[in-house]
N, C-alpha and C positions, 0 to 999 in steps of 0.2 A: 460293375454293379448296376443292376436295374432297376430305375423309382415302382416299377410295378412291385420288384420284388419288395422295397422298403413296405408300402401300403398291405402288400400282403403280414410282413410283420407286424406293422403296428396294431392290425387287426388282429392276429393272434397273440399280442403283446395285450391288447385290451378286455379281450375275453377270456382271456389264460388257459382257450379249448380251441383244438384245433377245428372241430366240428362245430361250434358255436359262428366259430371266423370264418371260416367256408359256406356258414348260411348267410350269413352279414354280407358274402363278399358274392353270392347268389356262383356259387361254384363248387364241382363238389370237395370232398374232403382230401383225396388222396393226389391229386396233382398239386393240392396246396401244400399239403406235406412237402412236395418233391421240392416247389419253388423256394420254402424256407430253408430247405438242407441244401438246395443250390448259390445260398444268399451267405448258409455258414460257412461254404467252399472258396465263397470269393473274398469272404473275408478275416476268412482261417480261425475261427473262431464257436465255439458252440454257445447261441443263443438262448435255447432252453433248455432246461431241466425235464425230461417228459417222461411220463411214468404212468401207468394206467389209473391211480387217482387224482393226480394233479398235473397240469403244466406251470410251471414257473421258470422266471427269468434269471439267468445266470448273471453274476456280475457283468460281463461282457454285455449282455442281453439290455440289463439294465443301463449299461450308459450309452446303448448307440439307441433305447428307445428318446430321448430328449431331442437328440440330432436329429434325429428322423424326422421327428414329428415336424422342426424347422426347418428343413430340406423339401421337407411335401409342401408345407405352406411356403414358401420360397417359389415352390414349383408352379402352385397354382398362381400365385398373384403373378405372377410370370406370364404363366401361359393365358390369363386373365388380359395384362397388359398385352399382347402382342394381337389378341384378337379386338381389342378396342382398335390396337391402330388401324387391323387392319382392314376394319369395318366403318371405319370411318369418324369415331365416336371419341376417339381421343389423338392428338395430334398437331399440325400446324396447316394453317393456312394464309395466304399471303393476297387482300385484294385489296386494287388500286382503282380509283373514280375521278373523275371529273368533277370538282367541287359542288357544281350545281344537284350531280344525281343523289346525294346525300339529303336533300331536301324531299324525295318523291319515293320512288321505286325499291333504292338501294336501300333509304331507312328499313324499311316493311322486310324487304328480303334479310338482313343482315340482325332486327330485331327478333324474327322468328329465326336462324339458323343459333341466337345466341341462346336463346330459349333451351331450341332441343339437345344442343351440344354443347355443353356449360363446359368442358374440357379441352375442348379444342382453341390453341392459344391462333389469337384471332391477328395476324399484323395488316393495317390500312394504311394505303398511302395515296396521297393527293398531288397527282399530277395532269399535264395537259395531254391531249388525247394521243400528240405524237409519241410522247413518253412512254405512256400505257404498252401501247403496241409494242413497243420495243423491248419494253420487260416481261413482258409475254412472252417474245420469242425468247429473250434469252434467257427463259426461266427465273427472273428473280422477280416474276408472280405467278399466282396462277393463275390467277383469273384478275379479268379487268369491265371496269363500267363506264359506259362513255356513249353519246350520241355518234350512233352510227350510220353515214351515208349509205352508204351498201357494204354484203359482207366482203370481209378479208378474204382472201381465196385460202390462204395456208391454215386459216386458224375454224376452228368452229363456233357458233355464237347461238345464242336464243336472245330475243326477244322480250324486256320486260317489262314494257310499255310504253303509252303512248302520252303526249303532253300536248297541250294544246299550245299553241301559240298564240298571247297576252299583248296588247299596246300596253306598255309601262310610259307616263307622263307625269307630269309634276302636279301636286295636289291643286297647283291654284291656278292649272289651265283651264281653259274654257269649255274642252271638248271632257274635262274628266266629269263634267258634271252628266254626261250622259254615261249609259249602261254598255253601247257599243258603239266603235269608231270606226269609219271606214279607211283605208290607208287614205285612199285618195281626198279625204277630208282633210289631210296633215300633211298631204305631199308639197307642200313648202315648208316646212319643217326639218331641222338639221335632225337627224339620226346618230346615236350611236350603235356603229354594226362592228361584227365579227367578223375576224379575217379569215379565210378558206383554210391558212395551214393553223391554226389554232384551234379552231373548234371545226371541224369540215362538215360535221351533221347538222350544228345548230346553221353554219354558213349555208348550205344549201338549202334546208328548209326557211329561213328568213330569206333568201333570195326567191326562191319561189312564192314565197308569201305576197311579194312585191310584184314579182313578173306575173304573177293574180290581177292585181290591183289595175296592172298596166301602171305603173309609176316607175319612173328611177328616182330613189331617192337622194336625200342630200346630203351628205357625209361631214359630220362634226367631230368625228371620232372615231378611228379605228384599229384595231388591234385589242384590243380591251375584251376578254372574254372569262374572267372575273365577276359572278354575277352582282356578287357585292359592290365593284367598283359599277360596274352598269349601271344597275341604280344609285349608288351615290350620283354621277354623273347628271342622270334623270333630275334626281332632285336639284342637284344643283343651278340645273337648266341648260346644263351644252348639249342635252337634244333630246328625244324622245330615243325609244328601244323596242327591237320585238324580240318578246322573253319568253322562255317554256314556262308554264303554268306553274311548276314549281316553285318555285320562286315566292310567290305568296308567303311560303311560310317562313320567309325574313322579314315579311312584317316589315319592311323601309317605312320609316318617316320621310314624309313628305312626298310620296311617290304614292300610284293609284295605278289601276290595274283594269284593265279595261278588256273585254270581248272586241275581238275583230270582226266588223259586218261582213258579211258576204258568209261563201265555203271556207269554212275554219280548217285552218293550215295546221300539221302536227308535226311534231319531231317526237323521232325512236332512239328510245333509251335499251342499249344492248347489253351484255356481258359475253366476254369473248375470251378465251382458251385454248392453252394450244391441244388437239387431239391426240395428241401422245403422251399429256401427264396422265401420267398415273393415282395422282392424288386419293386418296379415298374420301378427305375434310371436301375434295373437292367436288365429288361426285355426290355428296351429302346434302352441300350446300347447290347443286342447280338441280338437286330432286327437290328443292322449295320454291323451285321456277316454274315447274310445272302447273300453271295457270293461265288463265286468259289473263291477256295484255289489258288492263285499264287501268284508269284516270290516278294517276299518283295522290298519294293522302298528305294533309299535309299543308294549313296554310288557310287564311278563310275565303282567298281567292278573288275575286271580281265579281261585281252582281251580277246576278243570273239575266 
């Protein structure tokens, strides 16, 4: 049995003319004839009563019109649901961050994708950048956000912007009372830095920040890529930190946030994928990437 032929019923079930149903159904009359008597073949059954003044529905007629009717809407919300998934509009999606990106870029992309896709059940998970990669390939994400040194070779990425990198020091230094600091003013000062297999993007962009300066600095702390514990750290006093801009918007007591003098050093916040998901949540959500790369939102920042 054929749902075309059910719709063909119900429409001549509705207008109780077979040529009334055939206008409705923008078809002419006498193939619809053919497709209802092909419908009472298959279901060995005579659905109307038809007689040159009236058509009316036989008992039979009458109780497969109910079915019908829930079988076509059955059909459609169906065939409704399969185009949502497969457009991308309803479904799953699975992305992992680097705690810090949550603060800049990832908010903005991740508040607009929840926006346009209220459907789409959203899973976030927070791990460190070796992590990410690793669930990436082996599919249990789809996508990931993380400071990225250069690209992966296996995987595809875009770009979602760009952070400046911030001296964070303790509100009751000497050098916070100024608007910008130059490393080489603090290079006797213990640091806390990032280790290369922890964070590799923030690690290379804070070391080039340095090898700027011409300073090697002094090491109070490392391993710590936590931007929470950073600054707590900072505040505490076991050293000063160079932090991506984001950050601000944790608002730390007791920490201040300072412009770097000189050519201001940046780190790239990326999102990365492997090129053979299929995902359609997923291809929804990096058509909201499509934008110029700037300054993440997010924090009141450092004086200008």
């Amino acid at each position: 049995m054929r749902f075309r032929r059910l719709r063909y019923f119900v429409a001549v079930a509705d207008e109780l003319s077979f040529t009334r149903a055939a206008e409705r159904l923008h078809m002419a009359q006498p193939p619809l004839s053919q497709q209802i008597a092909l419908l009472e073949k298959d279901l060995g059954a005579t659905l109307f009563d038809r007689s040159r003044r009236a058509v009316r529905l036989t008992a039979a007629g009458a109780a497969l019109l109910p079915e019908a009717r829930r079988l076509l809407a059955d059909l459609d919300d169906t065939a409704r649901l399969v185009r949502r998934v497969a457009d991308g509009s309803l479904g799953r999606l699975s992305v992992g961050f680097v705690p810090s990106a949550i603060n800049g870029a990832l908010s903005d992309l991740l508040r607009g994708f929840r926006a346009g896709h209220p459907d789409v059940e959203l899973t976030l998970r927070e791990r460190d950048p070796d992590a990410l990669l690793r669930s990436v390939r082996d599919r249990s994400l789809d996508l990931a956000v993380l400071y990225l040194p250069a690209p992966e070779p296996d995987l595809d990425h875009r770009w979602l912007g760009s952070e400046e990198l911030l001296l964070a020091l303790p509100a009751h230094h000497p050098a916070a009372a100024r608007s910008r600091v130059a490393l080489t003013d603090v290079a006797d000062e213990p640091f806390v830095l990032p280790e290369q297999h922890d964070v590799p993007g923030l690690h290379a962009a804070v070391g080039a920040a340095f090898a700027d300066a011409g300073v090697t600095p002094r090491v109070a702390q490392r391993g710590v890529w936590l931007m929470q514990t950073v600054l707590g750290l900072v505040a505490a006093g076991i050293g000063l930190a160079v932090v991506p801009s984001s950050v601000a918007a944790l608002d730390r007591a007791g920490v201040v946030l300072r412009h770097l003098d000189g050519a201001a050093r940046r780190v790239d916040l990326a999102a990365v994928w492997r090129p053979d998901n299929p995902s359609a949540p997923l291809a929804r959500m990096l058509s909201g990437t499509d934008r110029p790369a700037g300054r993440p939102s997010g924090g009141s920042g450092p004086p200008a």
